[in-house]
N, C-alpha and C positions, 0 to 999 in steps of 0.2 A: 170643464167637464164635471159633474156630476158622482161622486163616488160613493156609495150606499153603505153604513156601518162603522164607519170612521170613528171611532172612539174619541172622545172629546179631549182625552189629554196627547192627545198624537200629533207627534211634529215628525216633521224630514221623511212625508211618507211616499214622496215621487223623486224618485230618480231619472236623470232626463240627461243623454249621453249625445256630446255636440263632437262631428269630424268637421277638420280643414282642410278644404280642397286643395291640392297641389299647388295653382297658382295662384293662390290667396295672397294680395299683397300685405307686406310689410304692416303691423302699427298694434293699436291696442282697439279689442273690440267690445262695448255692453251688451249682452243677452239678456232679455228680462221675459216674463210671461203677464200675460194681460186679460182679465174678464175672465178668471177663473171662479167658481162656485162651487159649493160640498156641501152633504148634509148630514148628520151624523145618526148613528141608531134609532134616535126618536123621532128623526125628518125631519129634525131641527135644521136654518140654513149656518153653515157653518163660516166666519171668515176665514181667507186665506192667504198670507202674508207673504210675498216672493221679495226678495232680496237678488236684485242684477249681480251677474256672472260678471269680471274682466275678464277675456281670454286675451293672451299677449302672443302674433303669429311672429317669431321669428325671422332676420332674413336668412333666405335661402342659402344653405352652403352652397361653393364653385365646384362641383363636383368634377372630377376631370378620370381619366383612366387610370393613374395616382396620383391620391390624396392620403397626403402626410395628416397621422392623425395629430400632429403640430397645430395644424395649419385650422382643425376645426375645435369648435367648442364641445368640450365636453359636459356632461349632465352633471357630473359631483367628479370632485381628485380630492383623495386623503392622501399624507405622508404621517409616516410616524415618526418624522424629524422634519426639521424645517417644512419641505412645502413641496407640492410639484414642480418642477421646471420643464417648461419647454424649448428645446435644442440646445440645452447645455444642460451641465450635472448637477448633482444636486449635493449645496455646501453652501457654506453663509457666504464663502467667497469660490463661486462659480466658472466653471470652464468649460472648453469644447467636449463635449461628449467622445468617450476614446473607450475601445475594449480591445480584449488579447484576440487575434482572431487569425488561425493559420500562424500561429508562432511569435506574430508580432503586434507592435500596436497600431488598429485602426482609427482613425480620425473618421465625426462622421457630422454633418454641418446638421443636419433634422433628428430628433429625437423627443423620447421622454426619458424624464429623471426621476426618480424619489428614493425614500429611504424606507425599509419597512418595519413597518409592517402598512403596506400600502396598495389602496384599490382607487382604479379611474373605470369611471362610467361612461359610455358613447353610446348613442340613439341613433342607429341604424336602418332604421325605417322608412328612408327615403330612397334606401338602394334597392327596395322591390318596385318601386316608382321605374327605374333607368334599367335596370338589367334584363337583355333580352334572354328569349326562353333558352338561346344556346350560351348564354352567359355566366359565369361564376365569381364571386366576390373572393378573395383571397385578402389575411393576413400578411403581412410580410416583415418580419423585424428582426434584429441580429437582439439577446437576451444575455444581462451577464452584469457583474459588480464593477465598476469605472475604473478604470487604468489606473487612474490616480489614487487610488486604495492597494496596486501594485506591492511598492517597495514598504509599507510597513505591515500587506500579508494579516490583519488581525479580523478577527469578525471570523461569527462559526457559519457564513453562509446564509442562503437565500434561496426558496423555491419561486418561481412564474409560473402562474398560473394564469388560462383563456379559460373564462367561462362565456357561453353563449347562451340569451334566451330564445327562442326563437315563438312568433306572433302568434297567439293562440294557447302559447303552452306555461305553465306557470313555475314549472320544473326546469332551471336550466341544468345544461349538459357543461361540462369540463374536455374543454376541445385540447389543450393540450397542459401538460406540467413538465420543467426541465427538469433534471439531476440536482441536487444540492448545488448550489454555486457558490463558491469562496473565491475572494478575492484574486488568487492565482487560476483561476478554473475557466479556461479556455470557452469566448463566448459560443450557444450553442443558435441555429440559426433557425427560425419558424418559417411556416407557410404553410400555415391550416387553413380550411375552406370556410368562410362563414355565409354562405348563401344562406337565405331567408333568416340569419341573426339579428333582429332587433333591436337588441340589450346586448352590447356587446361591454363584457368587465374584466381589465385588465388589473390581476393581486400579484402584490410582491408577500410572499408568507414568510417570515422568519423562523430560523430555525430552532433555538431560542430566546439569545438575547438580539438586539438589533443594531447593537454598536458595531459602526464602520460596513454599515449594508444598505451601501451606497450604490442603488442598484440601475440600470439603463435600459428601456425599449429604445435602442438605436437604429435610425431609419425605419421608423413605424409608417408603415403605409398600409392603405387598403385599394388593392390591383382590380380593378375589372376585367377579368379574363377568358378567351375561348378554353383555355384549360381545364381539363375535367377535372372534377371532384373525387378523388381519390381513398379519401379516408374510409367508406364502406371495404375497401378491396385492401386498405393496410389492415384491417381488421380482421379481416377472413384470410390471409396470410398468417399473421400474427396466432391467429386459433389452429389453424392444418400445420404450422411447424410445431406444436406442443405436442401431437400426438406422435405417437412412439411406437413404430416399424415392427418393435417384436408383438406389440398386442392385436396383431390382422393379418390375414390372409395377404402370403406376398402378391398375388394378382390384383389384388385390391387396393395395396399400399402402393406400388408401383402406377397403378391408374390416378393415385392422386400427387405421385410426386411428377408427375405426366403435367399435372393440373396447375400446381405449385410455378412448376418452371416457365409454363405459359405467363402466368398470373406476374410473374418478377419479370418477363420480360415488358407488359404491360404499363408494369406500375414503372420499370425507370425508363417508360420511352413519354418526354416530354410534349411529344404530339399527338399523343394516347386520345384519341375522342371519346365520348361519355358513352356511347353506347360499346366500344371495346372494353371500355373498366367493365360496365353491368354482366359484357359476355362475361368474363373472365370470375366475376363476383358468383354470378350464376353455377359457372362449370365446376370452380372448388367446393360452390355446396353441395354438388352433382356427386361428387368424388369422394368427400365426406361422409355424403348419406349412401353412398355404394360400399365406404367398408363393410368388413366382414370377419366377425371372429371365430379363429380355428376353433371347431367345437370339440375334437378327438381330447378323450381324455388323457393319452398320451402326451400329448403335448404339453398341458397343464403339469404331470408330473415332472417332467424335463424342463421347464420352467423352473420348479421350486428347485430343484435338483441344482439349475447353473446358478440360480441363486444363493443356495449354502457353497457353495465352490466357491463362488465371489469372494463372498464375505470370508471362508476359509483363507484362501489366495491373501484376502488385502490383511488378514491376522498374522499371516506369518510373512507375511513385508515389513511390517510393524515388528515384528520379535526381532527381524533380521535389522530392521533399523538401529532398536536398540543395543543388541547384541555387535554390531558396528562402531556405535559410539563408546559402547565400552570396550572394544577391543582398541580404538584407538586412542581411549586412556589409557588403560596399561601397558601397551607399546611407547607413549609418552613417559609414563613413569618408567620402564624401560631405560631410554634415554638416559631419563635423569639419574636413577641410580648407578646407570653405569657410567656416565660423565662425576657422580657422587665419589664411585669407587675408585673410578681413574685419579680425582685429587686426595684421596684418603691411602693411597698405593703412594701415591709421590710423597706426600707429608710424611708417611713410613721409612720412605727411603732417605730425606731428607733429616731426619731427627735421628736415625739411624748413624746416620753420620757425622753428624753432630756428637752422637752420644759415643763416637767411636773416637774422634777430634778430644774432645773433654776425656775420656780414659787416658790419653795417650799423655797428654800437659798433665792429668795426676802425678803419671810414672816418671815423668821429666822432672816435675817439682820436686818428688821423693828421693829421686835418687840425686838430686842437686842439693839437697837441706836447705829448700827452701821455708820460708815462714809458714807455723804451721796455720794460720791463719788464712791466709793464700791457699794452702793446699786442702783445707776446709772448704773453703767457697767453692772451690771446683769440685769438691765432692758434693757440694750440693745442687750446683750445677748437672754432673750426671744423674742426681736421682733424681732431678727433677726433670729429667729429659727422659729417664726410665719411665718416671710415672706417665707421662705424656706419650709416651710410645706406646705403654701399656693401653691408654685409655683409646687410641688412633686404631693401633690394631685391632681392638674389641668391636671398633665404627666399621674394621675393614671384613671380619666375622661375620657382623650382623648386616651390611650391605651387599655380601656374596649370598648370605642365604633367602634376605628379602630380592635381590636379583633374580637368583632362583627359581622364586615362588614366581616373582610377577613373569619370567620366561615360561614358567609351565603353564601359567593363567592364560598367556599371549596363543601359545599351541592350545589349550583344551576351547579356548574360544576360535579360535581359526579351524579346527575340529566342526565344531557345533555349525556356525557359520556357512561352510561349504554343507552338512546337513539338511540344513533352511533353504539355501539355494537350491539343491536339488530336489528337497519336497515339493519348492516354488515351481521349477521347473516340470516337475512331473503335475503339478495341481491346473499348471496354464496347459498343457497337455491337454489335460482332464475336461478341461473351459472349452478348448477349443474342438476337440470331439462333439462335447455336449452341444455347442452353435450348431453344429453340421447336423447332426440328431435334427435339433428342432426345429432349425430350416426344412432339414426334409419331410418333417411331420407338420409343418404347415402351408407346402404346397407340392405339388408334385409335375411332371412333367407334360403328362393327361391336362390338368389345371392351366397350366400355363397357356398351352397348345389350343385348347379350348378358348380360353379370354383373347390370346392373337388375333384368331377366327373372328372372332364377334366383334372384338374394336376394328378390324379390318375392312369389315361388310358395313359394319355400321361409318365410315370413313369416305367409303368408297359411295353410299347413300348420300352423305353429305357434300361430297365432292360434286354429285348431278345436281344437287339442289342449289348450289354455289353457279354452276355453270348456267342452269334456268337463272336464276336471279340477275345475271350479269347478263343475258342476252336481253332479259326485263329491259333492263337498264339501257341497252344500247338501242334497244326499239324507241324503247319511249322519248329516248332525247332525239332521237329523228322525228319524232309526232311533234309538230306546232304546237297544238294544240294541248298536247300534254301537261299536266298541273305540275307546278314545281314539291309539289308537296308528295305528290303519290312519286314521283321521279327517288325526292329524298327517303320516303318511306323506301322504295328500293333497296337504297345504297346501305340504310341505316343494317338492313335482315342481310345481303353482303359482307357486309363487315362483322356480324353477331356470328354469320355461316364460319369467317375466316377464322375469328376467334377459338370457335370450338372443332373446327378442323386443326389449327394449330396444338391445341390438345392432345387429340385423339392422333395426331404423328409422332408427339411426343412420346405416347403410352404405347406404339409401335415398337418404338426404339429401344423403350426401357424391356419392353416385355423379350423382344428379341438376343438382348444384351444378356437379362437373365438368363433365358434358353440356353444359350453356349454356357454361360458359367456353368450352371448347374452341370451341364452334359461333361462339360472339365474336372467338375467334383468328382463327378462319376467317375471319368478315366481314371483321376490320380489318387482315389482310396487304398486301391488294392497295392499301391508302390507305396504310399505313405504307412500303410500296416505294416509293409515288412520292413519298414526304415524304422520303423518304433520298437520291433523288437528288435532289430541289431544293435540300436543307441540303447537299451537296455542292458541288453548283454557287457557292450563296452562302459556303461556305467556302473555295473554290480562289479567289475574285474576293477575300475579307477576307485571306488570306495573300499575296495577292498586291499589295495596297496599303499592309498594315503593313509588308511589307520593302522597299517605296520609301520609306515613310516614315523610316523606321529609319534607311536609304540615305541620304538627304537632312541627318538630325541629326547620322549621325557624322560627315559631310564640313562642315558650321556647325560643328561641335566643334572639327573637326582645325584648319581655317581660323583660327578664334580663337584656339586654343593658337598656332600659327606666329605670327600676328601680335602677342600677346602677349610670344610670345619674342625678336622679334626687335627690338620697342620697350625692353626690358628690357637687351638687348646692347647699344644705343645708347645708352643711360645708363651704362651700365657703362664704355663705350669713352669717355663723355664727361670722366670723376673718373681714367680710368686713369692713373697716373704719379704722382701728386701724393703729397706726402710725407705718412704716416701717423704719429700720437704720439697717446698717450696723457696726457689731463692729467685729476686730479682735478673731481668733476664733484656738487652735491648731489644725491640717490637712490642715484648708484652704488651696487651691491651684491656681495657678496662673501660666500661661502658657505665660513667656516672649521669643522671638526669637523661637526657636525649643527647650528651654528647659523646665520643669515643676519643679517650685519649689514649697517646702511645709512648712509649718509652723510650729515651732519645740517650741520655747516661745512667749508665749503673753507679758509677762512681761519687756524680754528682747529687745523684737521683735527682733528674730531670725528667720532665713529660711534656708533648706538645698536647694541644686540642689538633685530634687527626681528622674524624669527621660526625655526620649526626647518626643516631640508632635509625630513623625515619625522616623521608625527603620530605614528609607534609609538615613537618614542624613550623609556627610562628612564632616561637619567639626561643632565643637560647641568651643561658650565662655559662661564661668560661669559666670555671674554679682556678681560684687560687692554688688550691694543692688538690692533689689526689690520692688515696689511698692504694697501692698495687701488692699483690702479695704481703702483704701487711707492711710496707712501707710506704710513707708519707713522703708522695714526690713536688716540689714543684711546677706549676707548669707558667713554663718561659717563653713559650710560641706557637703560634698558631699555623699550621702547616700549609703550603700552596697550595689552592684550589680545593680545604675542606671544606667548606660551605658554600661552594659556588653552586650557580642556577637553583637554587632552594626556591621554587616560586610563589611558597607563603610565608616566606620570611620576613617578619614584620620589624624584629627588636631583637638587639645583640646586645648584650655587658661583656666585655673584656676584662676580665679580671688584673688584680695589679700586679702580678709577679712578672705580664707579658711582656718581654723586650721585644719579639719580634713576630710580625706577621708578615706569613711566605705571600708570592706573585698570587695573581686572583684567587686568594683566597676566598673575598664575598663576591666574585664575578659573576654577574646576571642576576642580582637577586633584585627583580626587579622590584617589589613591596616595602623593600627594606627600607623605613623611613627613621629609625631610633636607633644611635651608636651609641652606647655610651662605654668611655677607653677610662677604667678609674687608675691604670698602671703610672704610676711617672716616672718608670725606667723604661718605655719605651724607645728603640734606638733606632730600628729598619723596618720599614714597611716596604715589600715587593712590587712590583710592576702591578699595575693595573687591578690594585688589591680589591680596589671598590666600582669597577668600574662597571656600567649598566644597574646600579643600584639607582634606588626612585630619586628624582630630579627634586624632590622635595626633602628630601634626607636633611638630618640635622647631628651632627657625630659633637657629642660631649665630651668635653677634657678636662683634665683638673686645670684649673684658674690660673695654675705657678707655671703651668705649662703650654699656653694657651697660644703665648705666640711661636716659640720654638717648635708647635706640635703642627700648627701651620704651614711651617718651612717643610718638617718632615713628609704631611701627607699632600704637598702638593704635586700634583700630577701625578697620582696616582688611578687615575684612571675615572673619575667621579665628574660629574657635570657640575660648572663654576656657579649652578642656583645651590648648589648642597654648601650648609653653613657647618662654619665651624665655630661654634663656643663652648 
């Protein structure tokens, strides 16, 4: 051909678009163009250089009713780890494709795998070829992270995503996306519609990183099916439950939950034909576009109005919350100071009598001429039981009157508390009034009675039209001669009739249902008003006797703390003066480094190691001596069971003065891998001293003592790996 203006430096100025016919066989084909001529602006003749096409006709896939997308070639598959796999998982060492599905694990022999961040492509263009006009293509795949990712749970997850293009349009659409999928997250199952999809693209999207997002399309198929296409009608489901009952006319809102119910019985009836979805799709937008909003300006104030109430109501649930938690702290502390005071009463009574024991040996020594050296030490025995009494008592003072306080704190918040409740109570009152208000101000009974009327005529319309239509139908399949087509156009307006009559008896039901309630509201206002003020009445008389009561306990509280205090000052004023010393005493205790030693002989001044200041300790040394009341004790033994189950116990020193360590004393420590025993008068170790200590333990001895120290700690409870040098 001839093309007039052609600029001389212009290449690739004909584009030339080749289809293959359906049953184009198999192979590889040249298209070339031939006796072509041009001439350019000046009418010059121009040459014209054509370079042959290869077009390469694929064969034909075995298309069947389903077909595993296994089973056909796909256009491009990326993984963002290894590679795609088909009908097993995707790992450098590969398995049966498995997901959690209904609680357990499924096996599945077809599938896709990859890791993502990963997209597979499929050319779909062959199923406008096969699928008749009453036909629908469906996805089909169970979706989720491979079993085998299970028991070590890592990886933040996975989204699936369907995109479709469909012939024509250059904007694909996003048919469906799961939830986050993590390796525990039970697989979710597909079955979107891809009729007329071309370009069909299956993405695994990471969530952010893509370790262990080892992800599965198990039993990926594409179903040829009479089942209708649904996703228009999940869509307009999905838009009529978002909108919200208070913002329309109840006659209106009720005509579309009329609408709704229809529409969900539709969508889960699996033998739903395509022109029931369209009715159905139809009738919610019917219903939709019939709201109607109360215009009375009454309404809108009653609106804002249960809206500060709301918000009021959820403010003081929230005070009441916290005013809860803190009430059952200080009934906690409660407890504890009075479990405090209970053992600061006994330590009272018990030092009490102690110091009544020790006066009593004074007066026995004295009057016996005993040594006055002896009769000293018990003298300072009792002041040092004085002073100790003295200091116990002051605990038992100042734990009556913090008792006290925290019992008055316990009543003025159990006070407040019941308060809050019954604002709450009267607020939800308030709430529930204000519903009633605004219901009646946005329909009325006139309204209602009205819409029955008209859905009912209009019903009873539809119902003749359903009856013509169906006697259509029975004439016409007695005519021979009748087309199957005009028979089917029949059936199809039949079924669309039944559709939107199924509605409009729904919106019967609903309207009538309301009728009676409302008409119920009515009867039971005037009994529920005078029930609101008699529960008033008996409410102003019960606030009015719990805060005398209340009145009554904190002035018994206050009264008992004063008296308390002041029996307590008169003990105190009674020991005031008296000279205070400290004298060695058996139990003393004294808490050097992290450990607690105790006082075993006064005489000898002895001390054991009794136990640690803190159970997270890793590592202790026993001293040689310790210092108690300003004498220097030694310590000879390590008491039964003070350092057992320590479970960060790493390293022990045994100091050298220890002759003896008590029965499990390092029992359960299971870390404890470092003994070292530097004593060499070790004589007795107890039962099962070391026993559940780490299997790798290594317990040091002095050299001179090594084999004798052997004899002593064997069987002691310790596993035969733990060494001894």
């Amino acid at each position: 051909t001839n093309e007039e203006g052609i600029p001389t430096n212009l290449t690739d100025f004909a584009e030339i678009s080749l289809s293959v016919k359906s049953d184009a066989n198999p192979g590889e084909y040249t298209v070339s163009l031939t006796d072509i001529t041009a001439t350019d602006a000046a009418g010059k003749n121009v040459s014209i250089h054509v370079t042959p096409a290869i077009f390469k006709v694929n064969e034909r896939p075995d298309i069947k009713t389903e077909t595993y997308l296994s089973d056909l070639e796909w256009v491009s598959a990326t993984s963002g780890w290894n590679e795609v796999h088909k009908d097993e998982y995707c790992d450098t060492k590969p398995g049966r494709i498995s997901l959690l599905v209904d609680g357990e694990r499924k096996y599945f022999d077809k599938g896709l795998s990859a890791n993502a961040d990963s997209e597979i492509v499929y050319d779909l263009s062959i199923y406008d070829q096969i699928l008749d006009t009453d036909q629908n293509l469906f996805l089909r795949t169970y979706v989720g992270i491979d079993y085998f990712k299970y028991s070590n749970n890592k990886g933040d997850g996975v989204y699936f995503i369907v995109y479709g293009t469909k012939d024509g349009e250059e904007q694909e659409q996003e048919l469906y996306r799961s939830r986050l999928m993590g390796p525990r997250t039970p697989a979710e199952y597909i079955n979107v519609c891809v009729t007329g999809v071309t370009r069909l693209r299956l993405v695994m999207d990471k969530n952010v990183e893509n370790g262990h997002d080892n992800g599965d399309w198990a039993d990926a198929k594409l179903v040829i099916s009479n089942e209708a296409d649904k996703s228009a009608l999940k869509t307009a489901l999905d838009a009529a439950r978002e909108l919200k009952e208070k913002d329309y006319t109840t006659e209106t809102f009720i005509l579309l939950l009329a609408a709704i119910t229809a529409a969900d019985e539709v969508y889960a009836d699996e033998n739903a034909t395509q022109t029931q979805v369209n009715t159905q799709v139809e009738s919610l937008a019917a219903a939709v576009a019939g709201l109607k909003v109360p215009g009375a300006a009454e309404y809108w104030t009653l609106t804002a109005l249960l809206e500060r109430k709301e918000k009021e109501i959820s403010d003081l649930q929230g005070t009441l919350s916290d005013k809860n938690s803190e009430l059952i702290t200080e009934k906690d502390k409660v407890v504890q100071l009075t479990s405090q005071l209970s053992d600061a009463t006994q330590q009272v009574n018990s030092l009490t009598e102690d110091l009544r024991i020790a006066n009593e040996r004074i007066k026995e020594l004295e009057e016996s001429g005993a040594s006055s050296e002896e009769v000293t030490h018990w003298k300072n025995r009792a002041e040092e039981l004085e002073t100790q009494l003295t200091s116990v008592r002051g605990d038992v003072t100042r734990l009556t009157t913090e008792l006290s306080a925290a019992n008055n704190r316990v009543t003025a918040l159990t006070s407040e508390n019941n308060i809050l409740k019954g604002q709450a109570e009267k607020a939800q009152k308030e709430i529930e009034s204000l519903k009633k208000q605004l219901e009646a101000s946005k329909t009325s009974m006139d309204a209602l009675n009205q819409t029955l009327s008209e859905v009912r005529k209009e019903a009873q319309e539809l119902t003749d039209s359903l009856r013509t239509a169906n006697n259509k139908i029975k004439e016409l399949e007695g005519d021979a001669a009748a087309k199957d087509s005009e028979i089917q156009l029949w059936k199809n307006q039949a079924e669309a009739l039944e559709g939107q009559l199924t509605v409009l008896n729904n919106s019967i039901a609903g309207l009538t249902s309301k009728i009676a309630e409302m008409q119920k509201v009515i009867d039971d206002e005037r009994a529920e008003a005078d029930k609101r003020v008699t529960e008033a009445e008996e409410e102003a008389k019960r606030q009015k006797a719990e805060a005398e009561r209340l009145k009554a306990e904190a002035d018994a509280a206050l009264k008992k703390a004063l008296e308390e205090a002041a029996r307590a000052k008169a003990e105190l004023e009674a020991i005031k003066g008296k000279p205070q010393a400290k004298v060695l005493a058996v139990g003393d205790i004294k808490e050097a480094g992290n450990v607690i030693y105790r006082v075993t002989d006064v005489d000898k001044k002895l001390a054991e190691a009794y136990s640690v200041s803190k159970n997270g300790v890793k590592s202790i040394v026993i001293a040689d001596t310790v210092e108690m009341n300003g004498v220097t004790c030694k310590v000879t033994s390590i008491a039964g069971s003070a350092f057992s189950l320590l479970t960060r116990l790493q390293k022990v020193t045994i100091g050298k003065n220890v002759a003896t360590i008590g029965k499990k004393a390092f029992y359960g420590d299971k870390k404890l891998k470092q003994i070292q025993v530097k004593s060499t008068g070790l004589k007795a170790v107890g039962k099962n001293a070391f026993k559940n200590i780490n299997a790798k333990a290594t317990i040091k001895v002095p050299k001179a003592k090594k084999a004798a120290y052997k004899r002593l700690l064997k069987g002691k409870g310790q596993k035969k790996t733990v060494k001894i040098k």
